[in-house]
C-alpha positions in Angstrom: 85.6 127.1 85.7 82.0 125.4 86.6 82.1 122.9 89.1 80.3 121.0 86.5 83.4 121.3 84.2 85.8 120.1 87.3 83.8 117.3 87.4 84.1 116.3 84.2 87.6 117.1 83.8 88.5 115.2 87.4 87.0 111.7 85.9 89.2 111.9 82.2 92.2 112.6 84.3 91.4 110.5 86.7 94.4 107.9 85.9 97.4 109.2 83.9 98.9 106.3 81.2 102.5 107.5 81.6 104.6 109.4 84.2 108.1 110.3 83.6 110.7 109.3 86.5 111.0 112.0 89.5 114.4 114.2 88.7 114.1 117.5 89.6 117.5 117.9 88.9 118.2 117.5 92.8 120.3 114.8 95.1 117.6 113.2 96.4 119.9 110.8 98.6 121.1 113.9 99.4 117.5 115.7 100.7 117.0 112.6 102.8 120.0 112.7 104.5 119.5 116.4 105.4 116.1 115.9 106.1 116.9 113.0 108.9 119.5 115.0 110.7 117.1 117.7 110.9 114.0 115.9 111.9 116.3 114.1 114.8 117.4 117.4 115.9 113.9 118.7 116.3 113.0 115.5 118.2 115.9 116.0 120.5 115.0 119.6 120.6 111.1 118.6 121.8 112.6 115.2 124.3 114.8 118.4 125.9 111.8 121.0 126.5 113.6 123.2 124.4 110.3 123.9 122.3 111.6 127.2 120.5 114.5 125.5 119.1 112.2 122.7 117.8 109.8 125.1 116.0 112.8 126.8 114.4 114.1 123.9 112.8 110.9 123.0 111.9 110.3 126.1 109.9 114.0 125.2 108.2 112.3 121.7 106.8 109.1 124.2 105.8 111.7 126.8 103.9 113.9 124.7 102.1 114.1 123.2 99.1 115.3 119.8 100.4 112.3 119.5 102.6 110.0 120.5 99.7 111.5 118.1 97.0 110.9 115.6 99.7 107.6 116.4 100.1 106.9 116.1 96.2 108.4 113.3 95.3 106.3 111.4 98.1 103.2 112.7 96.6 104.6 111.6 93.3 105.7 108.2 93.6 102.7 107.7 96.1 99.8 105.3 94.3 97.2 107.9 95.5 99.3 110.3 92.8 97.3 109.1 90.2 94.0 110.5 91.9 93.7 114.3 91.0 91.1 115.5 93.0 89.5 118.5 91.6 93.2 119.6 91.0 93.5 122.0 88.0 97.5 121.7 87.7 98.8 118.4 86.1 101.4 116.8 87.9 102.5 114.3 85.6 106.3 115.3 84.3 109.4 116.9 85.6 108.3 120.0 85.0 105.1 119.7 86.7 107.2 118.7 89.8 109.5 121.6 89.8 106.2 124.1 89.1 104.4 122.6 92.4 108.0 123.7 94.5 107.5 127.1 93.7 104.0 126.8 94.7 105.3 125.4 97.6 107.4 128.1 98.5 105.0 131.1 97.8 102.5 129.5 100.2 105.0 129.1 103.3 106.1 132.5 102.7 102.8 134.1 102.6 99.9 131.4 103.9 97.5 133.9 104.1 97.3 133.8 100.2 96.6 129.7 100.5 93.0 128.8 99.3 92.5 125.1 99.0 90.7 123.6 96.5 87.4 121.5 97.7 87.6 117.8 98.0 86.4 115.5 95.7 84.6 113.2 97.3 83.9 108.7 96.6 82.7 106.2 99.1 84.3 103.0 99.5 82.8 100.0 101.5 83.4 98.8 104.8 83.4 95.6 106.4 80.0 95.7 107.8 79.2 96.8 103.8 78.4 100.6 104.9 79.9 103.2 102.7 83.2 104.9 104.1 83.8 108.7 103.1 87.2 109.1 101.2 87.9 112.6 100.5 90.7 113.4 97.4 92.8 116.6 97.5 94.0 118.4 95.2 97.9 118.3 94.4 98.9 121.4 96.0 96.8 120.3 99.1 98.8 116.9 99.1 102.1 118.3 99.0 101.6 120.9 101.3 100.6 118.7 103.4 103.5 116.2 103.2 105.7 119.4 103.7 103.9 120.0 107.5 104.1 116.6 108.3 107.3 116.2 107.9 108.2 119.1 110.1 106.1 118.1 113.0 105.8 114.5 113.0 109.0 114.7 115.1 107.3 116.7 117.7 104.5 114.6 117.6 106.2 111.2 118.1 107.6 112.7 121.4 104.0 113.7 123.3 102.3 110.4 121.2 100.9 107.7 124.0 103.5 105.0 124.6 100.5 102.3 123.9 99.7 104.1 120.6 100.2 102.0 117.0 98.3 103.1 114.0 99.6 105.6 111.7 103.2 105.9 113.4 106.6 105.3 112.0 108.0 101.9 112.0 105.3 100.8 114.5 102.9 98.1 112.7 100.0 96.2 113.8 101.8 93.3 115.5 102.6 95.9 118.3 98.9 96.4 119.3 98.7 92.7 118.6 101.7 91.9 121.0 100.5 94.8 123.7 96.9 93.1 124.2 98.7 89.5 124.2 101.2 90.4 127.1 97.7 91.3 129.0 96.5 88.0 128.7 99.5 85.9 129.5 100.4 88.3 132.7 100.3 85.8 135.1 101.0 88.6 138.0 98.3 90.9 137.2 95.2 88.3 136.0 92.9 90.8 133.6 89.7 89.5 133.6 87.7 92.4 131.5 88.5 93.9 128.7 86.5 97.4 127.4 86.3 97.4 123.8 85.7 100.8 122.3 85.4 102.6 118.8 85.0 105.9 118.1 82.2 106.9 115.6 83.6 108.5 113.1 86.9 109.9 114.5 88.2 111.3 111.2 84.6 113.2 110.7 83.8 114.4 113.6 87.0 116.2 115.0 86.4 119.5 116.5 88.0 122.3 114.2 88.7 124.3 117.2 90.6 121.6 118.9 92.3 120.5 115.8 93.7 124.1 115.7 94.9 123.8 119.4 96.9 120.2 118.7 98.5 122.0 115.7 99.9 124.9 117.0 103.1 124.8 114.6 100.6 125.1 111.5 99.4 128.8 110.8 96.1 128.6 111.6 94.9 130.2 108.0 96.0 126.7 106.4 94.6 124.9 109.1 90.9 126.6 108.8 91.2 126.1 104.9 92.2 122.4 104.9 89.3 121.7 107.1 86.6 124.1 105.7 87.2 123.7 102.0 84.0 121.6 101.5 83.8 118.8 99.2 82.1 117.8 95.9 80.1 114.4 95.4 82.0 112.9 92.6 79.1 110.3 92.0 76.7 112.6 92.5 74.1 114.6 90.3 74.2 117.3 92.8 77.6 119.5 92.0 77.4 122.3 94.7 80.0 122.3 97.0 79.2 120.4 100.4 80.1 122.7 103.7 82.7 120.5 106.4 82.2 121.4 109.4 83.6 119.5 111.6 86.3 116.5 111.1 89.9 116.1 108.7 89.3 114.1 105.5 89.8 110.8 105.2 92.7 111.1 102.2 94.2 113.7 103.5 98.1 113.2 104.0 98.2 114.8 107.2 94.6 113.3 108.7 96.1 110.2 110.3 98.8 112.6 111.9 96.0 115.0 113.4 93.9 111.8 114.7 96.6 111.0 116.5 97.3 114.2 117.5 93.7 115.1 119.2 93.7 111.3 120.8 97.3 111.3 122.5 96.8 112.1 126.0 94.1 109.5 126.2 96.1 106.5 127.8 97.7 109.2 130.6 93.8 110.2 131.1 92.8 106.8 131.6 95.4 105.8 134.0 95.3 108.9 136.0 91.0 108.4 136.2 91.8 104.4 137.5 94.6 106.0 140.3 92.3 108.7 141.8 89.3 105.9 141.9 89.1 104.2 145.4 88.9 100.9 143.3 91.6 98.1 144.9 92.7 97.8 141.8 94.9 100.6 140.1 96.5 98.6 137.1 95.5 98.4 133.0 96.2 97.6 129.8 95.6 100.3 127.6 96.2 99.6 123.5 95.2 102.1 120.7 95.7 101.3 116.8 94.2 104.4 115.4 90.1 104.8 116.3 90.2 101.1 117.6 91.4 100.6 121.0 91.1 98.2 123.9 91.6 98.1 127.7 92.0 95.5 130.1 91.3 95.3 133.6 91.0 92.9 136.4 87.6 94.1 137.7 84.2 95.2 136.6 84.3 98.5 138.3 87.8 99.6 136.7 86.5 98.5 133.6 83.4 101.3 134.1 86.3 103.8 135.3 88.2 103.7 132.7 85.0 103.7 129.7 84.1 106.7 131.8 87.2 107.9 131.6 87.3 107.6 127.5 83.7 109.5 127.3 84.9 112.1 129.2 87.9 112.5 127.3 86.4 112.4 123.8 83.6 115.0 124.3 86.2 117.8 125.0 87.4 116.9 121.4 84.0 116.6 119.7 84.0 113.0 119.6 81.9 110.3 121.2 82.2 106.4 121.1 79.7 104.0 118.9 77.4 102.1 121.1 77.2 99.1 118.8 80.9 98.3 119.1 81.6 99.9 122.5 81.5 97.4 125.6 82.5 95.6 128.7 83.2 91.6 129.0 84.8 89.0 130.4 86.8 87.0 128.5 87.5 84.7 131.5 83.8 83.6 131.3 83.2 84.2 128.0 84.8 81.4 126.1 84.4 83.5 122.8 86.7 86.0 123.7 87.2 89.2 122.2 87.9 90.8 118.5 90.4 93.7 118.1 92.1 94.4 114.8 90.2 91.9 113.2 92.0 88.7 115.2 90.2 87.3 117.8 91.4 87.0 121.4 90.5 84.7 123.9 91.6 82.3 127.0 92.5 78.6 126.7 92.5 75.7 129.4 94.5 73.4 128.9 95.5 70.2 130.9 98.1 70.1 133.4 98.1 74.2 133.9 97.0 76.4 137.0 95.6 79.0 134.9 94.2 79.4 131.4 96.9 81.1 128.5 96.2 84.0 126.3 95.6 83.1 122.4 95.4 84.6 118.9 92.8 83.2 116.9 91.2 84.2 113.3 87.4 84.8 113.4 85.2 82.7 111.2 83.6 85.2 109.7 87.5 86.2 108.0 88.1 82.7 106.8 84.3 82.9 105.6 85.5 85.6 103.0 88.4 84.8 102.1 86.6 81.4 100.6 83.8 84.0 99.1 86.6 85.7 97.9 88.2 82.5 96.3 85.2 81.1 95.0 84.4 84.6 93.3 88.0 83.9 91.2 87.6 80.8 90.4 85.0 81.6 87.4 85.8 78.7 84.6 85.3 81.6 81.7 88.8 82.8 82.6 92.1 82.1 81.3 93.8 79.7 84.2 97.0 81.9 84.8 94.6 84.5 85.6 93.1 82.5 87.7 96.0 81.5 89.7 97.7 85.0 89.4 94.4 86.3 91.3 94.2 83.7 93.5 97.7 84.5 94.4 97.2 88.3 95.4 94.1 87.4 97.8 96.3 84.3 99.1 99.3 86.1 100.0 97.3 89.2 101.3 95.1 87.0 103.4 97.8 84.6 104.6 100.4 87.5 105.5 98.2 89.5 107.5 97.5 86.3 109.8 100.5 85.2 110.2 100.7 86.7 113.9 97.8 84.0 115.2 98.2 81.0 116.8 95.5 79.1 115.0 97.5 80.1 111.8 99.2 77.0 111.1 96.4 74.8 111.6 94.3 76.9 109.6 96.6 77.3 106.6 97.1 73.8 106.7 93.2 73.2 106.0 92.8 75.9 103.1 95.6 74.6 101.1 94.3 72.0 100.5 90.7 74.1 100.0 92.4 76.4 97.5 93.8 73.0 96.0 90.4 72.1 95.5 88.7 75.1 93.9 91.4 75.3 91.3 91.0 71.5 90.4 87.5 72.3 89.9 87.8 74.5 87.4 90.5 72.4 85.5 88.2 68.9 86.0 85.4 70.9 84.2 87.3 72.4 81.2 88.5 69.0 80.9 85.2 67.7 81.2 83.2 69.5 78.3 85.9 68.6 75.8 86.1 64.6 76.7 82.5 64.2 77.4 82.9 59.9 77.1 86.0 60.0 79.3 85.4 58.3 82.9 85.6 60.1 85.8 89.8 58.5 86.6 90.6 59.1 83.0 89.6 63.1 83.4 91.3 62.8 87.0 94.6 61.9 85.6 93.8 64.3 82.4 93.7 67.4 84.8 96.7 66.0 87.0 99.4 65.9 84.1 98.1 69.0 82.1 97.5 71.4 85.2 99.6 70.4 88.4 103.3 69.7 89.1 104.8 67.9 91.9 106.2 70.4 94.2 109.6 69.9 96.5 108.5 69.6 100.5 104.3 68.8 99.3 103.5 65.0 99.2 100.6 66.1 96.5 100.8 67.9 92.8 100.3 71.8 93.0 98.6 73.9 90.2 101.0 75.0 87.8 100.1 76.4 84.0 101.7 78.5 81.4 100.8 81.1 80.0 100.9 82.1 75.6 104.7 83.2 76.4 105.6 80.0 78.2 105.6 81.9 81.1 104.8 79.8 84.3 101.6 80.7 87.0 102.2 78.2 90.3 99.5 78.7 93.1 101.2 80.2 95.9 100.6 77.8 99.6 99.6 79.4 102.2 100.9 76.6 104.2 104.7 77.8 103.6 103.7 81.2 105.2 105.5 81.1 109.1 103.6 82.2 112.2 105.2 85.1 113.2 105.2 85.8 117.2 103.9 89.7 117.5 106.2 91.3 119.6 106.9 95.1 121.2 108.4 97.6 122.9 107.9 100.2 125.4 111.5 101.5 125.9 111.5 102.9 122.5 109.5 106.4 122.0 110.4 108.7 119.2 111.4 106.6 115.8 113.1 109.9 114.9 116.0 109.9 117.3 118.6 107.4 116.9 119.2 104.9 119.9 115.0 104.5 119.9 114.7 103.8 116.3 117.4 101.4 116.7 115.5 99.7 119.4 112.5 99.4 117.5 114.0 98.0 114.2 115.6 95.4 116.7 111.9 94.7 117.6 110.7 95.0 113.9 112.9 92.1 112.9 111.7 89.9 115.7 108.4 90.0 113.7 109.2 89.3 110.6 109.8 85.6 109.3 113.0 83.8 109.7 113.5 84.1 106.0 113.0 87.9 105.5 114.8 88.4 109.1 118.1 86.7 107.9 118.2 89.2 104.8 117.6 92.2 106.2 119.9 91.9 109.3 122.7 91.3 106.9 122.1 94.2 104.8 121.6 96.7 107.6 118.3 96.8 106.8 119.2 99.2 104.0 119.0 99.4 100.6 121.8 97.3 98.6 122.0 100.0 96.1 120.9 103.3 97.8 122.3 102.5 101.6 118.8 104.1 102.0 117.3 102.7 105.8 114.3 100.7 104.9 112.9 101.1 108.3 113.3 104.3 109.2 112.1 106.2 106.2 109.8 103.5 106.2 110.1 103.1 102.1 109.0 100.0 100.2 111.2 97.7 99.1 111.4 94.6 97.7 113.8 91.1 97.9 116.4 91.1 94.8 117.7 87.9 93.6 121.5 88.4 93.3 122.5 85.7 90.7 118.5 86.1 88.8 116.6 82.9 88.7 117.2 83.2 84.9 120.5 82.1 85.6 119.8 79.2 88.1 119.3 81.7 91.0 117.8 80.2 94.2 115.2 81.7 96.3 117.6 81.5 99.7 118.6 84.3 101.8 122.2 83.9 100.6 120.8 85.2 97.3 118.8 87.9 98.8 119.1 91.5 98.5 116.6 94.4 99.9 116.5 97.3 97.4 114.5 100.1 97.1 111.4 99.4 94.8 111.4 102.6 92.7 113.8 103.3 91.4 116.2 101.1 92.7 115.4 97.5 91.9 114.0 98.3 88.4 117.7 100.1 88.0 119.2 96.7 89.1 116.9 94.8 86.9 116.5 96.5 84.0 120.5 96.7 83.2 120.1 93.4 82.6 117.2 93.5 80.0 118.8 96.7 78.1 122.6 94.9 78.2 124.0 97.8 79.9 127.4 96.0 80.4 128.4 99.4 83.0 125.6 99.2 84.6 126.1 95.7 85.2 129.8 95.6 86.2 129.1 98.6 88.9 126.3 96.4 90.2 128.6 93.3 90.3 131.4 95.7 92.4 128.9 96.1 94.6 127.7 92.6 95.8 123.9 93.0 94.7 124.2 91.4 91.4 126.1 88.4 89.7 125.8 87.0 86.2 127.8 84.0 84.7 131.3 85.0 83.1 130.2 83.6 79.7 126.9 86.0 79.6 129.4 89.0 80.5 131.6 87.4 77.8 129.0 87.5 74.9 128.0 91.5 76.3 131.8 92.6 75.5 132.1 90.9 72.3 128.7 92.8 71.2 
């Protein structure tokens, strides 16, 4: 097949309307289980130096079936599924599923047969409005893929840097958030400068030769053909397949796993560079979330060190930092501070204290977007439940992602009332053009009583509409989002062995809010259904309202339940829809449902 064909053939496929459920005819509870036990042996194995033993059970994961449904169903029930690539196969049904197994196993059996399919190649914009590659593989690429990574993550987690965040298990961004706060506040230690480095294009520019050296486990075949199998411009006239030398795709399943891979070392580098230095000073703090990364020193000649230091330690990997984004300051001078992560960090003075105190601010330019953003929505052609149910996913988004800042509370507080504002707009217009002789108090109480409600713990009305079906649309507040304190852990390594992962869930549920904190500690976290842990398999899930709000169910923690989100909360909540009356008595047995005796009544009668 022409590559003009695959290109054609990539964009009708492109999204799939319907996919069946994953059943392979397997236990998957059952895979899971036999998956952790093995991927905490082969961390135990690495923590122990025995590094044969690890390998071997490794090549178990590789070999078995359990490890390959695994690594299937995550490339199925992953969003990114619905992206082919230039994949010929489809990968759509439960037949499709079973097919890409045995694919599966004849390439671990024989790699040197594997030939990957080239990338298909979009651009999506960054923040600075510059395109960012994003490379698409094809399905067999994916799911191998997921099959090697879940055989050496283990490994990996035991030689990652303690001071290491992005793209690891159970670790988020409040960890690099909390790391680079503990700096500021260290009253012992008094960091004054802070280097501030990003690496141009770390996914791109990977050596292959190095990438072959961190990935010793992988035959080195599948290695050379994930990272030489070209790509094709998917918005492109030009279909000739584009040569990749250098670099691991961005898209790629197992890219963020050999990032990781080729940086860890870096903070022992660092630290080692600042001892042997005849500087007085001999302490850091060193954070990495992914390419970003900052460290903090107490003088200007440890900050030069340890940038040195970085340089040095890049160029044996192919990599080099960006000058635009790479510097030293001090933030003791420099009221402005610093940005890392997108939150900007800075020292206060306040009255009454020796020594200024560490904060956690938002930049202006972020609350500049998210109004652009807003404003962008608030278009007075549209239907106003879309409105609100847009303004809703860039409010929540926004708010949630901020909610580790000081300034967040204050800050919320004033666009509330901002977001208040741009939906009244929009009302106090509609209203307008249809009562053009009506004054300006007549419109005001017009909009107030058609489009807002009073709402309990607000002293003002809040938007709230219906839609044809009498469904209701509220505006979410971004003032009832909590600041949550960013907090972290260095006792904890490896989120594959036991008594660590249960140290770092401890720390996990320190960050969350009060609200989400009280539900998952009482259910384990786990599943309610499943007995899945959230946290360790790191699997989406979402809050399940035991008695449904249907039935006068509150939104308290009392009525919470975590479950699964596929498949097990649309089990849960669709047993109620299709009047499965054994469904719904099996769900009652086991505490994550209850529904009124006199609806249970009316099911056995019918």
């Amino acid at each position: 097949m022409s590559k003009t064909k695959l290109k054609h053939k990539f964009k009708k496929k492109f999204v799939p309307r319907k996919r069946e459920k994953f059943n392979i005819g397997m236990d998957m509870v059952e895979c899971y289980r036999w998956l952790e036990n093995k991927q905490e042996s082969i961390a135990r194995a690495k923590r122990e130096g025995n590094v044969a033993l690890a390998e071997s059970l490794a090549q178990e994961i590789i070999l078995s079936n359990f490890g390959r449904a695994v690594a299937v169903q995550t490339v199925a029930s992953n969003k990114g599924a619905r992206s082919p690539g230039l994949s010929k196969e489809s990968f759509r049904t439960n037949k499709d599923y079973v097919a890409m197994m045995a694919i599966l196993e004849e390439i671990v059996v024989d790699p040197k047969k594997y030939k990957a399919t080239p990338l298909a190649r979009i651009y999506i914009p960054k923040k600075d409005g510059s395109p960012r590659p994003l490379s698409i593989p094809s399905y067999t690429d994916r799911c191998l893929q997921a099959l090697y990574k879940l055989a050496i993550e283990p490994m990996a987690e035991e030689a990652a840097d303690i001071s290491s965040y992005g793209f690891r298990p159970l670790r988020n961004i409040s960890w690099a958030i909390g790391r680079v706060l503990s700096g500021l506040i260290n009253p012992v230690a008094q960091y004054k400068y802070v280097v501030d480095i990003d690496i141009k294009g770390c996914f791109d520019n990977i050596n292959h030769e190095f990438i072959s050296q961190v990935t010793p486990f992988i035959p080195k075949h599948i290695v050379w053909e994930w990272s030489r199998c070209g790509y094709i411009e998917m918005k492109s006239d030009d279909n000739s397949i584009q040569p990749t030398l250098s670099g691991v795709p961005q898209g790629g399943i197992i890219s963020p796993l050999i990032m990781n891979l080729t940086l860890d070392g870096l903070e022992f580098y660092v630290r080692k560079a600042i001892q042997k230095s005849s500087s007085p000073s001999k302490g850091c703090v060193f954070c990495r979330y992914a390419d970003d990364m900052v460290i903090l020193t107490t003088t200007n000649v440890t900050a030069h060190i340890a940038l040195q230091a970085v340089e040095e330690f890049l160029a044996e990997r192919g990599l080099e930092t960006k000058a635009a984004k790479t510097g030293i300051k001090n933030f003791i001078t420099d009221r402005q501070g610093f940005e890392f992560l997108g939150f900007r960090f800075r020292m206060v003075y306040r009255k009454n204290r020796k020594r200024p105190s560490g904060q956690i601010g938002i930049p202006t330019a972020a609350v500049k977007k998210f109004k652009s953003k807003i404003k962008s929505i608030c278009k007075p052609k549209k239907s106003l439940h879309t409105i609100i149910d847009e303004m809703n996913l860039v409010i929540r988004g926004w708010g949630y992602n901020y909610r580790y800042a000081h300034t967040s509370i204050y800050v919320y507080s004033a666009l509330s009332y901002w977001a208040w504002k741009q939906f009244y707009k929009v009302c106090y217009k509609r209203v307008k053009s249809r009562f053009d002789k009506a004054t300006h108090e007549q419109i005001h109480q017009k909009v107030i009583d058609s489009y807002f409600a009073s709402v309990k713990g607000l002293k003002s009305t809040y938007p709230l509409v219906y839609d044809k079906q009498g469904k209701p649309h509220a505006l979410f507040n971004i003032s009832q989002i909590e600041y949550v304190a960013p907090s972290f852990t260095t006792q904890a390594r490896n989120a594959f062995i036991l008594e660590d992962s249960q140290t770092i869930m401890k720390v996990n549920l320190r960050s969350k809010s009060s609200w989400k904190r009280t539900v998952l500690e009482k259910w384990g976290p786990c599943c309610g259904l499943c007995r899945k842990n959230l946290e360790i398999n790191n699997i989406p899930y979402e809050l399940h309202h035991i008695l449904p709000r249907r039935f006068g169910g509150k939104n308290t923690p009392n009525n919470m339940v975590p479950l699964c989100k596929s498949p097990c909360h649309l089990k849960v909540s669709s047993s109620i829809q299709r009047n499965d009356l054994a469904e719904i008595q099996h769900y009652i047995s086991l505490g994550i449902l209850e529904i009124p005796m006199d609806y249970l009544e009316n099911l056995k009668l019918h």
